[in-house]
C-alpha positions as CSV (number, residue, x, y, z in Angstrom):
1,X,23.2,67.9,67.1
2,X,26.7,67.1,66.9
3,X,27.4,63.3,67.1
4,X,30.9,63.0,69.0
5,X,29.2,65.8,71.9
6,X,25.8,63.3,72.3
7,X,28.2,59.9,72.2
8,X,30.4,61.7,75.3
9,X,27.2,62.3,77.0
10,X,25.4,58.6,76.8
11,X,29.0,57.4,77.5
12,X,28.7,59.2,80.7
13,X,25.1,58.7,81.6
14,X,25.7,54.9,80.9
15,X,27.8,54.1,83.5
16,X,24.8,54.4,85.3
17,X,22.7,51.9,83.5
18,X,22.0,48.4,84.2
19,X,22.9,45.6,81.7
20,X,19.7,43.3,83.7
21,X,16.3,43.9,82.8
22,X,14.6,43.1,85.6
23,X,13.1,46.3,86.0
24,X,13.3,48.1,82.4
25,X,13.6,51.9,83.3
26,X,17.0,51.1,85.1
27,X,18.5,49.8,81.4
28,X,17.6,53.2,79.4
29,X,18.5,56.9,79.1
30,X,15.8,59.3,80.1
31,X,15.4,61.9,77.7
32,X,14.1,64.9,79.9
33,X,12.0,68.1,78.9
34,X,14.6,67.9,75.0
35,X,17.4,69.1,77.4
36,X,18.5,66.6,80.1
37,X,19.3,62.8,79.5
38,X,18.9,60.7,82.9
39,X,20.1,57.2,83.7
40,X,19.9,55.4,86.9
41,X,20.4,51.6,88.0
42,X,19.0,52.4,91.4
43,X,22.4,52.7,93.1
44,X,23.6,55.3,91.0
45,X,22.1,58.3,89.1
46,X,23.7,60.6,86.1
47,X,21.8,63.8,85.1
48,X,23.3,65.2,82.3
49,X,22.6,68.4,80.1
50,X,22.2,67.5,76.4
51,X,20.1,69.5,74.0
52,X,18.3,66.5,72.2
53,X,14.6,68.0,72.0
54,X,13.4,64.8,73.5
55,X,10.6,63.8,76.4
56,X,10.9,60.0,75.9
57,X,12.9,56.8,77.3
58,X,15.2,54.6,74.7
59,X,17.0,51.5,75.8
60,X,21.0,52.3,76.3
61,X,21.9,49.0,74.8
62,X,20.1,49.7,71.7
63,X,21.1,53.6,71.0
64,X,24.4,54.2,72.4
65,X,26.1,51.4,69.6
66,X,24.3,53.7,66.6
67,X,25.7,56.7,67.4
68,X,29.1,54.7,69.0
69,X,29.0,53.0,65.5
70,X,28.1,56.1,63.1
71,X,30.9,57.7,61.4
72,X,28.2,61.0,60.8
73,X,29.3,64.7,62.4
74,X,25.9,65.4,62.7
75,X,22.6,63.2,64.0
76,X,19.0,64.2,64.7
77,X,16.5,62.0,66.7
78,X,12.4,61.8,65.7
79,X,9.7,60.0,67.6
80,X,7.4,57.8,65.6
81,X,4.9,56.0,68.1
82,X,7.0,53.8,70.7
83,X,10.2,54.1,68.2
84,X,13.1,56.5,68.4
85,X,14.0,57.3,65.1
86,X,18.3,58.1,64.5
87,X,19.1,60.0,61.7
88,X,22.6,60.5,60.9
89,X,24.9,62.2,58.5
């Protein structure tokens, strides 16, 4: 998928992400049904569409500064176990 169109999405869906973890869900994106990516700090929720092809959580703080940081057009994303693999370029 095209980098630059996933970075505008997490930028967006981070606003709504908490930098505490007290409880862990409200500090990651929600990757829903490989189409939507959710975030919520309990006060505020973003839904976003994004064609990822994920059905998994990943912490905000940890992906959205690989694919801020990445100078790749293209990236892909792979599960392994409890890890979301980013491939880019």
């Amino acid at each position: 998928m095209e980098r630059m169109a996933l970075l505008q999405t997490l930028k967006l869906c981070a606003q709504a992400t908490s930098t505490r973890e007290v409880i862990p869900v409200f500090s990651c994106f929600c990757f829903v049904g490989g189409s939507e990516i959710v975030a919520t700090n309990d006060v505020v929720l973003v839904q976003a569409k994004c064609r990822t092809g994920l059905e998994c959580g990943g912490r905000a703080a940890s992906l959205l500064p690989i694919i801020e940081n990445s100078r790749a057009r293209e990236v892909e994303f792979e599960v392994d176990g409890e890890s979301i693999l980013v491939k880019a370029g």
